[in-house]
FILOFI-652430 format. One record per atom (N, C-alpha, C): atom name; z, x, y. Coordinates in nm, 4 decimals, always signed. Each point is the difference from the previous one (the first is absolute). Layout:
// residues N
{atom: CA&w: Z&u: X&v: Y}
...
// end
This chain:
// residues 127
{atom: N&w: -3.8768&u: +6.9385&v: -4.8610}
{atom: CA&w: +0.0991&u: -0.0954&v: +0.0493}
{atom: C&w: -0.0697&u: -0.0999&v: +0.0925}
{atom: N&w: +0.0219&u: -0.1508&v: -0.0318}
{atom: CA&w: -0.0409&u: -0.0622&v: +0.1278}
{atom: C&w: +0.0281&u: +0.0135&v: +0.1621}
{atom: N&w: -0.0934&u: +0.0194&v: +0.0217}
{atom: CA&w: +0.0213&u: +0.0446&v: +0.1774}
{atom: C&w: +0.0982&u: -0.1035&v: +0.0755}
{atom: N&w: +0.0277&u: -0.1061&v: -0.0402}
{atom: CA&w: +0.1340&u: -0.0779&v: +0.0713}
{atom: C&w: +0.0885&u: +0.0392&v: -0.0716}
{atom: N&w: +0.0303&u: +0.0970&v: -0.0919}
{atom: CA&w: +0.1241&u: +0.0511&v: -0.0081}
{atom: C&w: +0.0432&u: +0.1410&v: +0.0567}
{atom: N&w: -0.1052&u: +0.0706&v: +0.0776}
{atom: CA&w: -0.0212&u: +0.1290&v: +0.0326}
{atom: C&w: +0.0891&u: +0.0022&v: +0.1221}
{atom: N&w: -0.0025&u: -0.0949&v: +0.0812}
{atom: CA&w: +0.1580&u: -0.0366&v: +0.0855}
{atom: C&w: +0.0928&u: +0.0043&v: -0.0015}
{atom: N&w: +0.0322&u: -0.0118&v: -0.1583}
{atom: CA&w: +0.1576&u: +0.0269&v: -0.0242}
{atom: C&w: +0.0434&u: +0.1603&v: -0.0099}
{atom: N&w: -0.1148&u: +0.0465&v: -0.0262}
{atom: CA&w: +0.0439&u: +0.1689&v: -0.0577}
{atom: C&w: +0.0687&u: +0.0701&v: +0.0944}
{atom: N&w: +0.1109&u: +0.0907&v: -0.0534}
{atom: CA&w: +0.0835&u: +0.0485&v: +0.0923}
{atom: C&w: +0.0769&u: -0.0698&v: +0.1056}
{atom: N&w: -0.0294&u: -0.1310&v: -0.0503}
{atom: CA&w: +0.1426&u: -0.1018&v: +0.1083}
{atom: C&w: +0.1234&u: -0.0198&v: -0.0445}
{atom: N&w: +0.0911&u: -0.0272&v: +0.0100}
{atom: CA&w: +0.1201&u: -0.0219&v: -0.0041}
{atom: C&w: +0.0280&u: -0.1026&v: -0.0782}
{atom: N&w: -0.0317&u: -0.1471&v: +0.1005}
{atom: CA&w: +0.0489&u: -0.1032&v: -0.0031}
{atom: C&w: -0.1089&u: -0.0892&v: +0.0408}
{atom: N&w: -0.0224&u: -0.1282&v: -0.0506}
{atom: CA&w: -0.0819&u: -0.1011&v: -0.0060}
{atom: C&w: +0.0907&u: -0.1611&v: +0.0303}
{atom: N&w: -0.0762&u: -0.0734&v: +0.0857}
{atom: CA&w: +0.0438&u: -0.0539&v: +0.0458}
{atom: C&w: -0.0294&u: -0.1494&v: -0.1238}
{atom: N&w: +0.0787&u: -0.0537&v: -0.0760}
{atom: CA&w: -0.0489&u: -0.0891&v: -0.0833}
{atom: C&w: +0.0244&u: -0.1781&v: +0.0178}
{atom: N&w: -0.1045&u: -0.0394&v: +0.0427}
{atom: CA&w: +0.0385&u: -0.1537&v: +0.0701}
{atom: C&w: -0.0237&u: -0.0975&v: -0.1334}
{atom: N&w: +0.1001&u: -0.0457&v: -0.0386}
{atom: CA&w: +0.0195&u: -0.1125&v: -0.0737}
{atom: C&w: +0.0016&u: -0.0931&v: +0.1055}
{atom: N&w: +0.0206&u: -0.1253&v: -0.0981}
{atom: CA&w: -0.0154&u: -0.1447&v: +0.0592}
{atom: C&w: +0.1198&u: -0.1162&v: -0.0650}
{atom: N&w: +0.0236&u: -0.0478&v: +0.1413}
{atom: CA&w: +0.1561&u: -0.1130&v: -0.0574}
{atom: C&w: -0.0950&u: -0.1602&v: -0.0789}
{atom: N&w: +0.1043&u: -0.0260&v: -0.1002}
{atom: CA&w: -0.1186&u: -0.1297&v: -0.0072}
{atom: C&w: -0.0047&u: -0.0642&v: +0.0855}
{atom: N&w: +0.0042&u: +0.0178&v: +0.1118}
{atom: CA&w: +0.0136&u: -0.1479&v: +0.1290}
{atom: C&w: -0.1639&u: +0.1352&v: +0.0767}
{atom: N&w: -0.0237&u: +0.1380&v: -0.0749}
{atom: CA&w: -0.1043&u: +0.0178&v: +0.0873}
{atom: C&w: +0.0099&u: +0.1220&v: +0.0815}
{atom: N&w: +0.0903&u: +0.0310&v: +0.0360}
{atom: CA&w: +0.0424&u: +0.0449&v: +0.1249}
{atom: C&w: +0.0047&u: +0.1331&v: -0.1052}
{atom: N&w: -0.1093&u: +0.1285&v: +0.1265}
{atom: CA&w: +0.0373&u: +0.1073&v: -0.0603}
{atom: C&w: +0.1391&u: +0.0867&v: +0.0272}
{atom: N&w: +0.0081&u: +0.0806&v: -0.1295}
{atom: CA&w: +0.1043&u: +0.0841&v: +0.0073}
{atom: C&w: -0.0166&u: +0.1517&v: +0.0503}
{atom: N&w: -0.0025&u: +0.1156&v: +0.0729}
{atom: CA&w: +0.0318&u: +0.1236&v: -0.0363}
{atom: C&w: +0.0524&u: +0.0877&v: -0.0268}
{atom: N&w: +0.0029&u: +0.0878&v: -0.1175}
{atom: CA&w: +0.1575&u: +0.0285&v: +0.0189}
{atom: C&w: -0.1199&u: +0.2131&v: -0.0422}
{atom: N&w: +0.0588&u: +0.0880&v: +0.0968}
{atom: CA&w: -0.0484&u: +0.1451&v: -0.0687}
{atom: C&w: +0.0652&u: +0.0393&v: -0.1030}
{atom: N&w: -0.0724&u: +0.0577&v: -0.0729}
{atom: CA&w: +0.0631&u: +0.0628&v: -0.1520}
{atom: C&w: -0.0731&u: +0.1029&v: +0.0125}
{atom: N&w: +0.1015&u: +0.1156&v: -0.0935}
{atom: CA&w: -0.0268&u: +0.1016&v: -0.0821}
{atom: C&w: -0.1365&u: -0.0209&v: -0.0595}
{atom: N&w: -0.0690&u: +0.0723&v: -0.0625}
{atom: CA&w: -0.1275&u: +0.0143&v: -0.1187}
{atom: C&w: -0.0363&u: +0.0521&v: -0.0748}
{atom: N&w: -0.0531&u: +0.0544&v: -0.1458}
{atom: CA&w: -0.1066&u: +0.0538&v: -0.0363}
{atom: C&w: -0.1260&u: -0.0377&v: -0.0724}
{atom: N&w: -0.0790&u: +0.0808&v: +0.0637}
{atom: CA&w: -0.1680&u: -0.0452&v: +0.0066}
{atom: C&w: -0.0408&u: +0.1110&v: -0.1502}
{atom: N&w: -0.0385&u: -0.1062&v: -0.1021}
{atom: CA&w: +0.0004&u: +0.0905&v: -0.0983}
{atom: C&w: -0.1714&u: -0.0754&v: -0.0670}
{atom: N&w: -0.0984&u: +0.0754&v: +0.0181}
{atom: CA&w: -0.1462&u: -0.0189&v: -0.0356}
{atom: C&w: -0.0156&u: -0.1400&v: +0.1244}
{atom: N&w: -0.0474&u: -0.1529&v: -0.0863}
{atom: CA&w: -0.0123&u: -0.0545&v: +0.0852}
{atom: C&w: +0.1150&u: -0.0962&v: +0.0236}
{atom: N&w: +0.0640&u: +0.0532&v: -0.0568}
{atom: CA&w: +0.2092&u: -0.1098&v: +0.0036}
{atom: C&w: +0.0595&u: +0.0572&v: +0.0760}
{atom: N&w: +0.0596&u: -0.0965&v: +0.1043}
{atom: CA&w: +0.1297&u: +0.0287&v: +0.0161}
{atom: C&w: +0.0899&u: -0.0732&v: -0.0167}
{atom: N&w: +0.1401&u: +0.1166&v: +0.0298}
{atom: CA&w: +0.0802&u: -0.0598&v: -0.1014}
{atom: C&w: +0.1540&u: -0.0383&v: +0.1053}
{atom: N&w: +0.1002&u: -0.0629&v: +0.0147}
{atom: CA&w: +0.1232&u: +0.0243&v: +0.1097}
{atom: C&w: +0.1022&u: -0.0326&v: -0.1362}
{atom: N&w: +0.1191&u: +0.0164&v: +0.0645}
{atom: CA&w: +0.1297&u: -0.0120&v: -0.0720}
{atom: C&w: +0.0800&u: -0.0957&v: +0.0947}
{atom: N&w: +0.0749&u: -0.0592&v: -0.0371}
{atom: CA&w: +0.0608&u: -0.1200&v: +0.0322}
{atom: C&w: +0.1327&u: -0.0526&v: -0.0217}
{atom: N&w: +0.0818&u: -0.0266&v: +0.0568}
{atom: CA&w: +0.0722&u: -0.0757&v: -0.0667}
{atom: C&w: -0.0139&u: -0.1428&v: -0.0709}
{atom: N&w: +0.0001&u: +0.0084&v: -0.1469}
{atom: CA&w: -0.0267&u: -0.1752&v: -0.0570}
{atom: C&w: +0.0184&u: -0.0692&v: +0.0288}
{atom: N&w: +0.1459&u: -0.0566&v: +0.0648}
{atom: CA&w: +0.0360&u: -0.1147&v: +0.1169}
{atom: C&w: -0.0273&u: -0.0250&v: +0.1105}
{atom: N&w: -0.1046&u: +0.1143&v: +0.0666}
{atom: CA&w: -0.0402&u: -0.0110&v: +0.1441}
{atom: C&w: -0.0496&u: -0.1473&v: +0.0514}
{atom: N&w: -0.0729&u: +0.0061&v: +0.0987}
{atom: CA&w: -0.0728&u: -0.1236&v: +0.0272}
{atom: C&w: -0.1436&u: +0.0261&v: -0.0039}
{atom: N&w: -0.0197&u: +0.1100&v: +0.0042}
{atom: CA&w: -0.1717&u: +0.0258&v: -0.0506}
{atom: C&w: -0.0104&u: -0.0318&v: -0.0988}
{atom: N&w: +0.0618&u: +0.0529&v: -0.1211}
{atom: CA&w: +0.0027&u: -0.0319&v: -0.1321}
{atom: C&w: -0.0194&u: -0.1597&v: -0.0500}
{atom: N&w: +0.0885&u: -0.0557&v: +0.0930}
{atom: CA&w: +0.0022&u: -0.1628&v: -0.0538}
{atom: C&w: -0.1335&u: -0.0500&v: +0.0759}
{atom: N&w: -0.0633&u: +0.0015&v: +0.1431}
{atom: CA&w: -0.0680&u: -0.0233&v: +0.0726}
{atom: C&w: -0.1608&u: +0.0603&v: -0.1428}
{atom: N&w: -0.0216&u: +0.1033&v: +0.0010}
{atom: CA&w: -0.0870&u: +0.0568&v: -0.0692}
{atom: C&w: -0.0407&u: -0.0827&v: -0.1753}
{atom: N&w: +0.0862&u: -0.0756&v: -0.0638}
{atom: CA&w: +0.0532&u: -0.0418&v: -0.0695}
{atom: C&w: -0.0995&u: -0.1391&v: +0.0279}
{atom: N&w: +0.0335&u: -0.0939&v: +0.1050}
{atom: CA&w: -0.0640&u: -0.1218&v: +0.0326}
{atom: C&w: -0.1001&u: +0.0546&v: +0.0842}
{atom: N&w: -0.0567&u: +0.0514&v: +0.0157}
{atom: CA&w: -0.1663&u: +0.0935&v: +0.0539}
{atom: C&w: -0.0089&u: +0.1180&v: +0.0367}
{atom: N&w: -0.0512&u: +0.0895&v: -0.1613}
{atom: CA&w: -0.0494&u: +0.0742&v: -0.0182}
{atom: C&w: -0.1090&u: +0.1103&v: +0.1016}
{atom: N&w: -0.0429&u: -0.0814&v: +0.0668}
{atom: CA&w: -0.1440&u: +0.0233&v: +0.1226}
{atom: C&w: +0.0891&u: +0.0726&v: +0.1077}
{atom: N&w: -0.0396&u: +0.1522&v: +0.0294}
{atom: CA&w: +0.0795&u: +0.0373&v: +0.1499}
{atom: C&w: -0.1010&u: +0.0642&v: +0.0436}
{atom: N&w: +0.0412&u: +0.0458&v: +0.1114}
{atom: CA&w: -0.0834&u: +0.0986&v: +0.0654}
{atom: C&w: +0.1101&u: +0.1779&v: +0.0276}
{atom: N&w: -0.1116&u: +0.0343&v: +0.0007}
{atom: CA&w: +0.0494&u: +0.1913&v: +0.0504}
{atom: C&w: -0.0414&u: +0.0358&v: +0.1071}
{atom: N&w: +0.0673&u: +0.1055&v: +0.0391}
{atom: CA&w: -0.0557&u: +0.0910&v: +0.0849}
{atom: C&w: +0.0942&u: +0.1105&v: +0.0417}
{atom: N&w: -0.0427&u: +0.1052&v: +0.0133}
{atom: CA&w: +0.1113&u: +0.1507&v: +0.0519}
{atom: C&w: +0.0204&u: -0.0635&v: +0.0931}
{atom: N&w: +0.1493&u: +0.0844&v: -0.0155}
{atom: CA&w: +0.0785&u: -0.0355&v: +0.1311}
{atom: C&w: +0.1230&u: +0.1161&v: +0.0521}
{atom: N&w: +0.0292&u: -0.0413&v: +0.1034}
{atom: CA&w: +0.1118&u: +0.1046&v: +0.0403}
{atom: C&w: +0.1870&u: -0.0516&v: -0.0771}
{atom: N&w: +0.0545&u: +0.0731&v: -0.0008}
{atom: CA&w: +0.1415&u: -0.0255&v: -0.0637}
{atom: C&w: +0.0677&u: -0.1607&v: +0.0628}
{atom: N&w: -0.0609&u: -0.0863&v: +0.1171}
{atom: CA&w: -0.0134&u: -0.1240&v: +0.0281}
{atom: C&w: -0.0673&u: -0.0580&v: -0.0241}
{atom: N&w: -0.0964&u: +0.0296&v: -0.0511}
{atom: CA&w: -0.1214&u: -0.1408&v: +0.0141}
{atom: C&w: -0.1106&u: +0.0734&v: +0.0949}
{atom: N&w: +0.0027&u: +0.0711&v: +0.0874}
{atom: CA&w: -0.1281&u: -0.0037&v: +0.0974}
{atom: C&w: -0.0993&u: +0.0585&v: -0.0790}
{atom: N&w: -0.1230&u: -0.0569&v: +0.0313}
{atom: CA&w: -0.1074&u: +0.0267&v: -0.0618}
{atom: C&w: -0.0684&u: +0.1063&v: -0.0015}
{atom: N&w: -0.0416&u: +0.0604&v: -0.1072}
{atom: CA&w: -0.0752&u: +0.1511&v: -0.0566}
{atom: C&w: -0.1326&u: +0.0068&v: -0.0409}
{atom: N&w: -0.0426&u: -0.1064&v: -0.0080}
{atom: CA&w: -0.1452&u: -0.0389&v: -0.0706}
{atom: C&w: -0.0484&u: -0.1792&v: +0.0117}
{atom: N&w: -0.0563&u: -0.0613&v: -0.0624}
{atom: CA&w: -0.0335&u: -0.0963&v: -0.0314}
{atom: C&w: +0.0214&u: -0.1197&v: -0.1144}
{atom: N&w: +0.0238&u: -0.1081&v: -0.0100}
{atom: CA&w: +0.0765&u: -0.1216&v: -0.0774}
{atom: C&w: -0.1021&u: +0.0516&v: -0.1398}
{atom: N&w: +0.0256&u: -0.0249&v: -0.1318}
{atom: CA&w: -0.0410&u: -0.0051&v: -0.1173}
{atom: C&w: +0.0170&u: -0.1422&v: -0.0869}
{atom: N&w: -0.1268&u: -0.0521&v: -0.0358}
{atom: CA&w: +0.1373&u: -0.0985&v: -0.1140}
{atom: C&w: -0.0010&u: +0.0224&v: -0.1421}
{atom: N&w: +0.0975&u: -0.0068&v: -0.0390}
{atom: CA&w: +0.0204&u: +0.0420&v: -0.1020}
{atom: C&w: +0.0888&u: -0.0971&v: -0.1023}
{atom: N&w: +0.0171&u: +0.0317&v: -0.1078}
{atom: CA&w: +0.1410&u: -0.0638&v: -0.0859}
{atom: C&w: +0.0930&u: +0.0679&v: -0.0642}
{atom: N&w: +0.0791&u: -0.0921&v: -0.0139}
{atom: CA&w: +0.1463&u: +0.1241&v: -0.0640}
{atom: C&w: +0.0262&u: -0.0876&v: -0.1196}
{atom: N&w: +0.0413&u: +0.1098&v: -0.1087}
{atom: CA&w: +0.1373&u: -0.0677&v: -0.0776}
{atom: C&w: +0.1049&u: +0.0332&v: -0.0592}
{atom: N&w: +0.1343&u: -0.0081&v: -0.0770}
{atom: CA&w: +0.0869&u: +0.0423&v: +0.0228}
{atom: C&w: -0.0133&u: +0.0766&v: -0.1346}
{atom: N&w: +0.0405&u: +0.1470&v: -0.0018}
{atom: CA&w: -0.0378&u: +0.0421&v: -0.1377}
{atom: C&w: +0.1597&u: +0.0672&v: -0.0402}
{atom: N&w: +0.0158&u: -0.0940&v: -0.1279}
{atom: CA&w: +0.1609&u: +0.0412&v: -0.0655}
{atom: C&w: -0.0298&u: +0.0763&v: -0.0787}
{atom: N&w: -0.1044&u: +0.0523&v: -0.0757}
{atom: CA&w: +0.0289&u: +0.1254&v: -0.1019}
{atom: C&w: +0.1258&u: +0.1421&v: +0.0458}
{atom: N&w: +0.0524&u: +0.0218&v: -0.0979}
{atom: CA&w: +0.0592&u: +0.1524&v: +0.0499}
{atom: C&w: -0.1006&u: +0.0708&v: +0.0091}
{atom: N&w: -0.0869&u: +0.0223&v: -0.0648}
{atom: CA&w: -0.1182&u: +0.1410&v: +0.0367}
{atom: C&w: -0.0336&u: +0.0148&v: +0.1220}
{atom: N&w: -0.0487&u: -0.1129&v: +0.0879}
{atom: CA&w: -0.0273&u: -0.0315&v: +0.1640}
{atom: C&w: +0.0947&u: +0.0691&v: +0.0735}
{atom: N&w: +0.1396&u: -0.0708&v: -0.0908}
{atom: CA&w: +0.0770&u: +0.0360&v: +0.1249}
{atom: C&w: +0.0761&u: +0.1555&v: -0.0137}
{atom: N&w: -0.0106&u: +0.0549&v: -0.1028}
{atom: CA&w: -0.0071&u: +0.1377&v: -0.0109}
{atom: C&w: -0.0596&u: +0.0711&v: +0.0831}
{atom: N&w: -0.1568&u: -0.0220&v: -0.0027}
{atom: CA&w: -0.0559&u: +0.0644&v: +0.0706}
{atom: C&w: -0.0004&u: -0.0119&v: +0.1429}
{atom: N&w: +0.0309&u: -0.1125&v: +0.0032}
{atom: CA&w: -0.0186&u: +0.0090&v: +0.1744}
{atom: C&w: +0.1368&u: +0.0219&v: +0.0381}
{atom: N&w: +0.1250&u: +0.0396&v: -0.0686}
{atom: CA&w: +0.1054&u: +0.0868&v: +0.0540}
{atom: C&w: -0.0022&u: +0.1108&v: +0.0219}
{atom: N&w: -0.1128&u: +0.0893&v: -0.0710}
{atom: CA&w: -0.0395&u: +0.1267&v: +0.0142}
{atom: C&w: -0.1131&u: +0.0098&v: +0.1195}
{atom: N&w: -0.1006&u: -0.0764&v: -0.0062}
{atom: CA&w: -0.0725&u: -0.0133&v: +0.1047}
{atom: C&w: +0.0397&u: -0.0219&v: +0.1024}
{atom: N&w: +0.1251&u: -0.1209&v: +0.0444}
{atom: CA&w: +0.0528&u: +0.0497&v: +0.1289}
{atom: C&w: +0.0498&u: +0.1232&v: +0.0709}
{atom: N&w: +0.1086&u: +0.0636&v: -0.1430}
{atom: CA&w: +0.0731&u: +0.0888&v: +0.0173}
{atom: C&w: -0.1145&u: +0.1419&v: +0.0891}
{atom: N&w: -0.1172&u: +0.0120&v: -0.0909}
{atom: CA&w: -0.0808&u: +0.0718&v: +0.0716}
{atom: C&w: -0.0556&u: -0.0391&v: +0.1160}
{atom: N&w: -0.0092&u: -0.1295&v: +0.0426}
{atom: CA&w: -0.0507&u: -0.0378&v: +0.1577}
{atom: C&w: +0.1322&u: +0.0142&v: +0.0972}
{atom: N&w: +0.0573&u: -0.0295&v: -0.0595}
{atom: CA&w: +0.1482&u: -0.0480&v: +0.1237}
{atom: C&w: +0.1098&u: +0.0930&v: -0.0165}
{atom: N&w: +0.0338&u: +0.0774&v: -0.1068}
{atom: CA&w: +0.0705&u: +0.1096&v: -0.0357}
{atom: C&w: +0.1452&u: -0.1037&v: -0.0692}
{atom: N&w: +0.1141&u: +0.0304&v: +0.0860}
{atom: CA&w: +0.0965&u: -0.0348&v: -0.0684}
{atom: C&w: +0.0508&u: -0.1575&v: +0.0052}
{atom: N&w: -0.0384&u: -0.0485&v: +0.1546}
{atom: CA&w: +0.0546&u: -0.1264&v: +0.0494}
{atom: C&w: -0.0299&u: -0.1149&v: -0.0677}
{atom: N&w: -0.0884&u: -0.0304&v: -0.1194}
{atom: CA&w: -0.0498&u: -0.0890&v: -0.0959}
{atom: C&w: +0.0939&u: -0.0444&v: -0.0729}
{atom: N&w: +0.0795&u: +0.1059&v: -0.0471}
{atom: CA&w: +0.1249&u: +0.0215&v: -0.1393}
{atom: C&w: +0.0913&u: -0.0311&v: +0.0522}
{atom: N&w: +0.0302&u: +0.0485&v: +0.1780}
{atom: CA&w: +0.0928&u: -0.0380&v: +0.0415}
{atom: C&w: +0.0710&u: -0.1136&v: +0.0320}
{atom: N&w: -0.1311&u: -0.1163&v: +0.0417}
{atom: CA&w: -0.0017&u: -0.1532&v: -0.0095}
{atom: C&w: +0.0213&u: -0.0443&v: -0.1403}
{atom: N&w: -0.0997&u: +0.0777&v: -0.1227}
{atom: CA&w: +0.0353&u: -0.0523&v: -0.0925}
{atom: C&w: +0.1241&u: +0.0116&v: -0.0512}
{atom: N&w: +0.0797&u: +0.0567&v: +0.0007}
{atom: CA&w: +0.1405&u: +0.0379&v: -0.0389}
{atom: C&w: +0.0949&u: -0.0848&v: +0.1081}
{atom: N&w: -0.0112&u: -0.0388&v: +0.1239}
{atom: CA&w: +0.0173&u: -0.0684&v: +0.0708}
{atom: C&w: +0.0320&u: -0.1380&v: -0.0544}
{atom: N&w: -0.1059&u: -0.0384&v: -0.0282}
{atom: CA&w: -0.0383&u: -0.1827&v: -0.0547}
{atom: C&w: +0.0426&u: -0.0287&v: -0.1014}
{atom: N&w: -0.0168&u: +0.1714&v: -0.1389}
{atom: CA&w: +0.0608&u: -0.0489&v: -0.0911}
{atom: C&w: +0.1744&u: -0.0030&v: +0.0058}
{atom: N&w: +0.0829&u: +0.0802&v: +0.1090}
{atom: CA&w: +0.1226&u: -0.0434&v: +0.0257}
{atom: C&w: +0.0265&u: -0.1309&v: +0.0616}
{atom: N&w: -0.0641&u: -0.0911&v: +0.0169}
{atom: CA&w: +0.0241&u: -0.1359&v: +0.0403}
{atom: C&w: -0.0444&u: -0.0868&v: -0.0890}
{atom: N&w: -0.0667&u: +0.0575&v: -0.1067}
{atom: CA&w: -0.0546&u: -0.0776&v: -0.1116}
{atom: C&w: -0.1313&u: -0.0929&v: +0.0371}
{atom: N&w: -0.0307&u: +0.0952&v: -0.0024}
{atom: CA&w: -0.1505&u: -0.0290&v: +0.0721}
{atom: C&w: -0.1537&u: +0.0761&v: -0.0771}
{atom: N&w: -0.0932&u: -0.1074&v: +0.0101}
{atom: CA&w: -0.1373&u: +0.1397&v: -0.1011}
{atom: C&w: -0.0901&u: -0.0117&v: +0.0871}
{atom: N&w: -0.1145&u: +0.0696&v: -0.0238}
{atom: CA&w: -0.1169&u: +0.0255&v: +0.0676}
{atom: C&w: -0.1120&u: -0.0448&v: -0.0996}
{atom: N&w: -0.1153&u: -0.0645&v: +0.0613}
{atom: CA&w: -0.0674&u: +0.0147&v: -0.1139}
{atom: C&w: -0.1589&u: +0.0600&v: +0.0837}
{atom: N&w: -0.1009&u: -0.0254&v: -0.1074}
{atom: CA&w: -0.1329&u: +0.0958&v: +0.0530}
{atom: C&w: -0.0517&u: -0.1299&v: +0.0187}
{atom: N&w: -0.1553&u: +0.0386&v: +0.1582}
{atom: CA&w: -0.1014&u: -0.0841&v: +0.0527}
{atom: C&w: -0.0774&u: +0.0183&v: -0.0451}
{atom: N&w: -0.1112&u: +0.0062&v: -0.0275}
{atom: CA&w: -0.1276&u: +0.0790&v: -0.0213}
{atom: C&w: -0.1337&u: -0.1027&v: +0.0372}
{atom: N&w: +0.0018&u: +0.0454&v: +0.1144}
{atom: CA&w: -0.1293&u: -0.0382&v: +0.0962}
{atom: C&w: -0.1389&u: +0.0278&v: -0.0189}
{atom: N&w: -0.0687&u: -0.0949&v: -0.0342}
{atom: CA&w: -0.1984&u: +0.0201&v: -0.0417}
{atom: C&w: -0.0591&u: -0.0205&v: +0.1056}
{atom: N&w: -0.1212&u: +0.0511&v: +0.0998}
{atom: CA&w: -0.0646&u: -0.1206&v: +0.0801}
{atom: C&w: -0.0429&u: -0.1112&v: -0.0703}
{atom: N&w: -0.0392&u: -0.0999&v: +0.0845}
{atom: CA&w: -0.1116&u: -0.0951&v: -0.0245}
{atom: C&w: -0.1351&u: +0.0066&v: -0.0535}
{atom: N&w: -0.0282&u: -0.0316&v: -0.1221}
{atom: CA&w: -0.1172&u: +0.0192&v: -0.0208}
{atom: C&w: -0.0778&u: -0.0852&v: +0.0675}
{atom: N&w: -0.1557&u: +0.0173&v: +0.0260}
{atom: CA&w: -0.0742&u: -0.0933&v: +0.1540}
{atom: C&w: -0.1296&u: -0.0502&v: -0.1741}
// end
């Protein structure tokens, strides 16, 4: 595994800073899983990460606490939005095993407001 991803192991939550097009960073902590050298978050499709991520791709990482406070060190990396069902299969099960039940519970949540989730899947930067 690359050693800037060896930070994430056994964390929680990662702090993921997108960018507004006017510049201005965003942070917002999310859920995760760190699967080889991907990771991956779940989302709601209408969020504002989603659209933000959308017009620049380029963020940065780093563990974090269930706010934002910092656990490790900034990464950069890229994301993109992955609609296959297979993705998102799996990473309903993959949460379910990181987070236990509260995943399904949002998801069942969102989908009573008519609402979806879709998958991130985060690469570093190649240098």
């Amino acid at each position: 595994m690359n050693e800037l991803l060896t930070q994430f192991e056994n964390q929680d939550y990662l702090d993921l800073q997108t960018s507004r097009r006017d510049g201005q960073s965003v942070h917002t902590p999310v859920w995760f899983i760190l699967r080889g050298e991907v990771i991956y978050i779940r989302t709601l499709a209408t969020s504002s990460k989603v659209k933000r991520i959308h017009n620049n791709n380029q963020v940065k990482i780093m563990p974090s606490g269930s706010r934002g406070e910092p656990l490790g060190s900034w990464v950069d990396a890229q994301v993109r939005e992955m609609n296959d069902a297979d993705t998102y299969l799996k990473m309903t099960g993959w949460l379910a095993e990181k987070y236990g039940d509260q995943p399904q519970v949002f998801e069942a949540q969102a989908a009573a407001r008519g609402e979806k989730y879709t998958v991130i899947e985060i690469t570093l930067e190649r240098e």
